[in-house]
N, C-alpha and C positions, 0 to 999 in steps of 0.2 A: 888327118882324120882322128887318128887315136889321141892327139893334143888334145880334138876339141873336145873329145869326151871326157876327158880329165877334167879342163875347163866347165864343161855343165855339170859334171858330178859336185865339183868343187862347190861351184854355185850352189846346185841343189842343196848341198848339206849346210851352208852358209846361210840358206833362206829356211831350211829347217829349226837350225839352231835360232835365227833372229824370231822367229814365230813362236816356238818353245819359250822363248825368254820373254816376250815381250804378251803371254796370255796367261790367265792362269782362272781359276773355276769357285767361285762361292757356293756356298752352299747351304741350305737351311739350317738356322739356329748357328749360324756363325756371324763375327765380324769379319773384313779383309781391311787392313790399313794399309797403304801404298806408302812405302818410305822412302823420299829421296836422300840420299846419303845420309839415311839415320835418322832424320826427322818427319814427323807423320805430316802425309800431304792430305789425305784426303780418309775416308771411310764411306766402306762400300757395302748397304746389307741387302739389297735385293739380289737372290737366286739368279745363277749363269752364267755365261761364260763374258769372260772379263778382260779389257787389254791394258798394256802398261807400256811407260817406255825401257825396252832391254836393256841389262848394263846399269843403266843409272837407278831402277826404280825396281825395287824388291818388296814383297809382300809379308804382311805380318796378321797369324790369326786368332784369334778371341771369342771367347764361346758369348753366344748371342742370349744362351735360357738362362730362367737363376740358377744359382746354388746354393747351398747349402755347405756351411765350414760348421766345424764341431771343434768348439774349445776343449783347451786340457782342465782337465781339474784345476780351480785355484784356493788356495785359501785366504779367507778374507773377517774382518774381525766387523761382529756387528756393532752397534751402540751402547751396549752393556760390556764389550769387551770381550764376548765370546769367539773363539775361531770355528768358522765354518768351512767347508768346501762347496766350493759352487762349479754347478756344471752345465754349456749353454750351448747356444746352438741358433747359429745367425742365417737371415736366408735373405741372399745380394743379389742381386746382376750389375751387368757394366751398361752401362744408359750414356755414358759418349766414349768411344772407342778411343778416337786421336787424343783426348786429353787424359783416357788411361795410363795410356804406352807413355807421353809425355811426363805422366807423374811418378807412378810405381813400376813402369816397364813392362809388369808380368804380372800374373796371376796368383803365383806364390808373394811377390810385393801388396799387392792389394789383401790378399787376406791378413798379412801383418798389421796393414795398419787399421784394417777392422778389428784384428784381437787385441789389436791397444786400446782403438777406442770402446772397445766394450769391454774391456775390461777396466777402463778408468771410472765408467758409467755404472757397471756394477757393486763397486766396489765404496762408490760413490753413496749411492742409494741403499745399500745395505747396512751402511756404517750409518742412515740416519732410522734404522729399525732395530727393536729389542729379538733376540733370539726367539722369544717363545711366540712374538707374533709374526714371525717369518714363518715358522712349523707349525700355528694352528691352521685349524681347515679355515677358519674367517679372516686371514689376512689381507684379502683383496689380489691377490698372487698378480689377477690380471692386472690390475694397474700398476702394478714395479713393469708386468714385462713390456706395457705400451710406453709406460713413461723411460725408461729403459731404449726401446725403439726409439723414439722422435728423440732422444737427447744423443745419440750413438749419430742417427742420420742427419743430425743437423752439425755435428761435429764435421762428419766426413763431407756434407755440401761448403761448409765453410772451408775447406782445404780442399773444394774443388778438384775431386780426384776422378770425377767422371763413375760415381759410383753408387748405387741408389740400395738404402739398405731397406727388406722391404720388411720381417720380423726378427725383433730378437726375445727367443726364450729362455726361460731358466728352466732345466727339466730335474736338476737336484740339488738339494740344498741339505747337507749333511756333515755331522759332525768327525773330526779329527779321530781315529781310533781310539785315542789315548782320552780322550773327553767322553764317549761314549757311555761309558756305564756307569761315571756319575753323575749325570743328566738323567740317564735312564731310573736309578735308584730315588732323585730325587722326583721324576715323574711318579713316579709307583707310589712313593711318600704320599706325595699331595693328591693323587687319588684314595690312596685308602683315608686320608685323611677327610676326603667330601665324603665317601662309603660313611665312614662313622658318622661325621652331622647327619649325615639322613637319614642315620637305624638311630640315631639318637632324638630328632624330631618326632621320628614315625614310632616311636615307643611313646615317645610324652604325647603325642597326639593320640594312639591309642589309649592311654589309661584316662585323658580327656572323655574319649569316646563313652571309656566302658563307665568311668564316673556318674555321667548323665546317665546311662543307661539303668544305672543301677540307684539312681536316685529316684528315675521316673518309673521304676517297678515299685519301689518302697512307696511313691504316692496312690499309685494305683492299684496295690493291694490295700494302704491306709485307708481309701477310698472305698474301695472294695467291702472291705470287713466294716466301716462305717454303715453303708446303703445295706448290707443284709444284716446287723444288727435293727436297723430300721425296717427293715421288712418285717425280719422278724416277729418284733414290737409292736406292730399294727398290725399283723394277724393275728398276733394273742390277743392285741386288746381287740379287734373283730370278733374272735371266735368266741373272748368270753363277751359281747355284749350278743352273742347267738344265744349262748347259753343261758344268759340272763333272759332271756325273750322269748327262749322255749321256756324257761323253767317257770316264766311270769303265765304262759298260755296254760302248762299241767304241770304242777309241781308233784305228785304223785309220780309221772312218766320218767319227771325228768332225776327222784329221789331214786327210781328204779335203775335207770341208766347207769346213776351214778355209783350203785353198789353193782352193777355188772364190773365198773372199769375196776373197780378197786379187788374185786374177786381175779381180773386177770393179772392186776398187781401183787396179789397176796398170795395167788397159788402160784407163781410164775418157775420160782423154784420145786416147787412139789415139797412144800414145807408141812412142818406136823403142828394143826392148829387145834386148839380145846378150845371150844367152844359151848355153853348151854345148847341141848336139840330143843329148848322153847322159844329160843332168840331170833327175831326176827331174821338176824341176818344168820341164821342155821335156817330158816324155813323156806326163804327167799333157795339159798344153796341144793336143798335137799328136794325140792319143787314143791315145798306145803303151804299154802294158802294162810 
């Protein structure tokens, strides 16, 4: 009796251990590869519990979402020769499992040969651009980083690594310490350099301005003093053909009028006049008939 309990315990742990070994559980956002001594048989991504054969067949896991690898700083020389640092940031997943494992093994292997191939790509593309239109705002930035993408992912579909790249960015693009601040002195240069043409335009455009202005005042006071000389002119010769045309109706009225104006011309001062008191223009004065 106590044999046999030995016997089914035995069993029992014998059927434990083959069931342990020969299941094992996926899970969301992974891959499972089943590997018969070493080599991938098969690839398993739907969620649940899963069998295998024990002993012979061992499992292997692989992340199913993208990721994301972040390069080291590199430095790289553009078209004119300048050394820049570039710094990138690539985003993959694995789109066939068994021909992962079969190429790079791991996940640390696959992001190697992503930082090769973008980093040939970069280096690539940048060497055919001048520094200063790498750093302006209108470089097109996005088309290095799409053209960059499809030349990165068609590298790694041609080497068949089971690996789909889906963006690669540049997110800096910056100078070597040592290059820095004479880059920067000649930026500062060639801005105050545009500064000046443009206070130098905006001054000959202003003394343009004030030119005209000052020309077309000088005609339109010439003008000015023209028309009221003319006015003038034609109201003296008006007034004297009134005067001729009163004095034509009563030359008496008008012989009077005219030694009133001359009396307020001759006294105006309060001058000392000698005069005869027989003379008409004393009688006219003095109020005598």
């Amino acid at each position: 009796m106590k044999r046999n309990s030995i016997v089914t315990l035995i069993a029992a742990v014998v059927v434990i251990i083959l069931l342990a070994g020969s299941t094992y559980i996926v899970k969301e956002g992974e891959y499972k590869v089943v590997l018969r001594f070493g080599e991938a048989m098969r690839t398993v991504e739907q969620p649940g519990l899963k069998f295998k054969l024990p002993f012979i067949e061992n499992v292997s896991e692989l992340p199913k979402y993208q990721m994301t690898y972040e390069s080291s700083p590199t430095s790289i020389l553009t078209k004119d020769q300048k050394p820049i640092v570039v710094d990138n940031y690539t985003v993959w997943r694995i789109t066939n499992a068994s021909q992962f494992l079969r190429t790079v093994q791991s996940v640390s292997g696959g992001v190697q040969r992503i930082d090769e191939a973008v980093y040939n790509s970069v280096r690539r593309k940048l060497s055919e651009i001048n520094y200063e239109n790498i750093i302006s705002e209108d470089t097109g930035r996005g088309n290095i980083n799409d053209e960059i993408t499809k030349d990165v992912s068609d590298a790694l579909s041609r080497d068949n690594y089971g690996i789909k790249v889906i963006d690669v960015r540049i997110k800096r693009t910056d100078l070597p310490e040592e290059n820095k601040q004479s880059v920067y002195n000649r930026m500062i240069s060639d801005r105050q350099s545009i500064a000046a043409r443009y206070l130098s335009e905006g001054d000959e455009e202003s003394k343009k301005i004030t030119s005209k202005a000052d020309r077309a005042s000088r005609e339109l006071m010439a003008q000015a003093e023209a028309d009221s000389k003319k006015i003038i002119a034609e109201g003296e010769g008006e007034a004297a053909r009134i005067y001729n045309q009163a004095y034509g109706k009563s030359p008496q009225f008008y012989s009077f009028y005219r030694t009133l104006q001359s009396y307020v011309t001759t006294l105006k001062n309060e001058p000392v006049i000698m005069i005869p008191i027989d003379s008409p223009y004393a009688k006219i004065l003095t109020g005598q008939k």
